[in-house]
NUVO-874833 format. One record per residue (C-alpha): x, y, z; residue in one letter. Coordinates in steps of 0.05 Angstrom, whole numbers, plus 5000, padded with zeros to 4 digits. Layout:
XYZA;...
This chain:
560912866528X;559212626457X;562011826429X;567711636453X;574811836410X;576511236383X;583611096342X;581410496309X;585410316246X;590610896264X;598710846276X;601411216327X;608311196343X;610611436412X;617811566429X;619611406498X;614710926513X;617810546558X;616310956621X;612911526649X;608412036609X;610211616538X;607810926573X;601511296588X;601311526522X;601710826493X;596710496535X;591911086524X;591810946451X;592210166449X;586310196499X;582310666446X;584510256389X;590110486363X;597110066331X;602210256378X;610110296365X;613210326433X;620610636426X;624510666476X;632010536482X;631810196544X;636410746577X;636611056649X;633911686651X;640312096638X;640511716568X;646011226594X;645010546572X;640510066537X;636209496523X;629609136493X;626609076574X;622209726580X;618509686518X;617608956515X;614508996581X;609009676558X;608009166488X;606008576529X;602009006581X;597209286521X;597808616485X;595208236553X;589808846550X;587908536475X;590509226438X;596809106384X;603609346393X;610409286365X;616209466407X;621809886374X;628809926402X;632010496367X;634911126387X;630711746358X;638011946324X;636011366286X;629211646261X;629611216190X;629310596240X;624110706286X;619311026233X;620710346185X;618709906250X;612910276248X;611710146165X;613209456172X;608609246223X;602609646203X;604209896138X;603810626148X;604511146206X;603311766248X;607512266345X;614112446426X;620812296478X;624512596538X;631812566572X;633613026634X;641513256649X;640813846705X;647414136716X;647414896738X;651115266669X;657715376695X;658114626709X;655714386641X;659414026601X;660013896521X;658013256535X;651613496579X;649414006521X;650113546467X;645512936495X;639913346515X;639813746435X;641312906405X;636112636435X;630013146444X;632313726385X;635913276330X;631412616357X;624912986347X;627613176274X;630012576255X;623112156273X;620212706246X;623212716174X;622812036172X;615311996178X;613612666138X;613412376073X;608711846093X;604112316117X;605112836067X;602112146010X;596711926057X;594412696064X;593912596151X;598112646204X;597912806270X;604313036318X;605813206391X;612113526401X;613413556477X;616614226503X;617714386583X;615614956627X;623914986631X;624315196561X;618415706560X;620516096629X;627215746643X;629615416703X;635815386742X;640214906729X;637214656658X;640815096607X;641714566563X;634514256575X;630814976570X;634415086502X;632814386465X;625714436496X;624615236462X;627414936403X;622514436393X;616814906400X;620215266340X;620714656311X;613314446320X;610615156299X;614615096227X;611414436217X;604114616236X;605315246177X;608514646126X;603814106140X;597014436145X;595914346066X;597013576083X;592713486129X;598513626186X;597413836250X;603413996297X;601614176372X;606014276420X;604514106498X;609714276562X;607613686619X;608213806688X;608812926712X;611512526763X;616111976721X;623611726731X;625612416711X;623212846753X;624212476815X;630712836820X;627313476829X;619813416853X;618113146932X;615412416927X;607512596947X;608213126884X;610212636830X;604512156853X;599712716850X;602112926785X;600812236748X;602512156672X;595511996658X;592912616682X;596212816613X;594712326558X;587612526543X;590813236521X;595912876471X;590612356458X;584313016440X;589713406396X;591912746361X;584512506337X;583112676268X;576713146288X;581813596327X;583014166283X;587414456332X;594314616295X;600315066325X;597815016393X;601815086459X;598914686513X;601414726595X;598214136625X;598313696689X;594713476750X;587913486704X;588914296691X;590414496621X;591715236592X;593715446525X;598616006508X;600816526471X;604917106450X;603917796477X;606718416441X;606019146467X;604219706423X;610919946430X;613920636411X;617720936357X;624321196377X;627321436312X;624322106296X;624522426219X;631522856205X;633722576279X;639422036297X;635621366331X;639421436401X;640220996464X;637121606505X;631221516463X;629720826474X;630820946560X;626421616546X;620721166513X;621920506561X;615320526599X;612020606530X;615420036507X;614519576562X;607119806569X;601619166553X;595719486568X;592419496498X;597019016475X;596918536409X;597717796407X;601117606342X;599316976314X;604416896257X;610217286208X;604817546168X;599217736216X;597218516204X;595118616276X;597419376309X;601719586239X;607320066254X;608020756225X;614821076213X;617121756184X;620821676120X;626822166104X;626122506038X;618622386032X;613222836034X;609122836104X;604022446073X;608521896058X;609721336110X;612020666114X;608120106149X;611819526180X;608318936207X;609918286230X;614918206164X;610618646114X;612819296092X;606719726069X;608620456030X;603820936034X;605821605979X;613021315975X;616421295918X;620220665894X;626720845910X;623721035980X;620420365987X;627019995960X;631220276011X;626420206072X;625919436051X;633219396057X;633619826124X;627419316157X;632018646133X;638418936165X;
């Protein structure tokens, strides 16, 4: 198993922290030696509400433990806030936070959407912003951005959940691309956990068997500075974890040379197109994997354009050619 992975010296800053899978967070890390800032705004699970009680109590449970904390009260709108806690407790920084509103989507309200994107799409941003520069000067950083199984697959009755939590692996990916030159990683896990949250959905026996700290040692691996992971997506819970990744078929080419691209060509080549047998897993914009070849009008047979993943390739075009086939892949 190697030395243990220790956090001594480190900041970690875990969003909240109050209950459930950040708690678990938070004691994870003190316990390893790590400066903890517990946020949490003392809200009930629906984000109504708050007060100083739940992270006072996870400060004084890792303090009683002998491990240092500082509790922060702020919402995550106020990212400026619960970074400078964070700076003016331990004098520098480095990572999470949840709210759950199921309504099935004819039922949602404005209201409904709008506190789920606040608090887990803008929330994540503003903490984030708040600590990038920081990190960016001190050349390290490490950052969990927690997704949900409801925004990879989707989920009945979580329109507005499944959409903040997508986001935020969109979110999380950009980062990882900005902030590897810094020293940056940005990984992003979707937990399956028994907490306040899910209560609402999950039988009793199933949230005790799928305990918060059956978690942590994934956030707690990907947020040591040996991990080299970096624009990972991580399902985990119940002591399984699997990464993922995108899947794209070979495809087919429905727009043939001196023909009109038609909607009987695209049902004609469906199977093709749907087919994953042999199929690429694209990594980035500008991976080359399985380039595709297209007939250009006006060209010689020899000439073809290449389009993959963002890059146009010209093979014997001429520059007018390769002009206007730029302009027909950005439309």
């Amino acid at each position: 198993m190697g030395s243990p992975l220790r956090f001594d010296g480190r900041v970690v800053l875990v969003t909240g922290a109050g209950a459930g899978l950040g708690r678990a967070y938070a004691l994870a890390f003190a316990e390893r030696g790590a400066l903890v800032v517990v946020n949490d705004l003392g809200g009930d699970f629906k984000g109504v509400g708050r007060g100083s009680l739940a992270a006072d109590k996870v400060v004084e449970e890792i303090r009683r433990r002998g491990g240092k904390a500082v509790a922060s009260y702020d919402s995550v709108e106020e990212g400026e806030k619960v970074v400078k806690t964070a700076l003016d407790a331990f004098g520098r920084i480095g990572d999470v936070s949840l709210i759950l509103r199921d309504r099935s989507f004819a039922r949602i309200s404005d209201e409904d959407w709008d506190i789920i994107h606040r608090v887990h799409l803008r929330g994540s941003f503003q903490v984030t912003r708040a600590a990038w520069d920081h990190m960016k000067k001190q050349k390290y950083g490490r950052i969990i951005m927690t997704s949900s199984a409801s925004g990879i697959y989707g989920n009945f009755g979580q329109a507005n959940y499944s959409a903040a939590k997508l986001g935020l692996l969109g979110l999380a990916n950009s980062l990882a691309i900005e902030g590897r030159k810094s020293n940056i990683h940005c990984n992003t896990i979707a937990p399956n956990a028994g907490s306040r949250m899910t209560q609402t959905v999950l039988p009793e026996d199933l949230v005790e068997a799928l305990k918060p700290e059956y978690v942590a040692p994934l956030v707690l691996w990907l947020c040591h500075e040996s991990c080299e992971e970096n624009g990972g997506l991580f399902e985990v819970g119940a002591g399984w974890i699997g990464k993922l990744r995108w899947e794209r078929t070979l495809g087919a080419i429905v727009r043939q040379k001196n023909h009109p691209m038609t909607p009987e060509a695209v049902k004609a080549n469906w199977k093709k197109i749907c087919d994953f047998e042999n199929a690429s897993k694209p990594q980035s914009i500008q991976g080359k994997e399985s380039p595709h070849q297209l007939p250009l009008v006006g060209e010689s047979e020899a000439a073809s354009i290449f389009f993959s993943y963002g890059i146009v390739f010209c093979v014997n075009c001429s520059a007018k050619t390769l002009e206007s086939s730029i302009a027909y892949f950005l439309l």
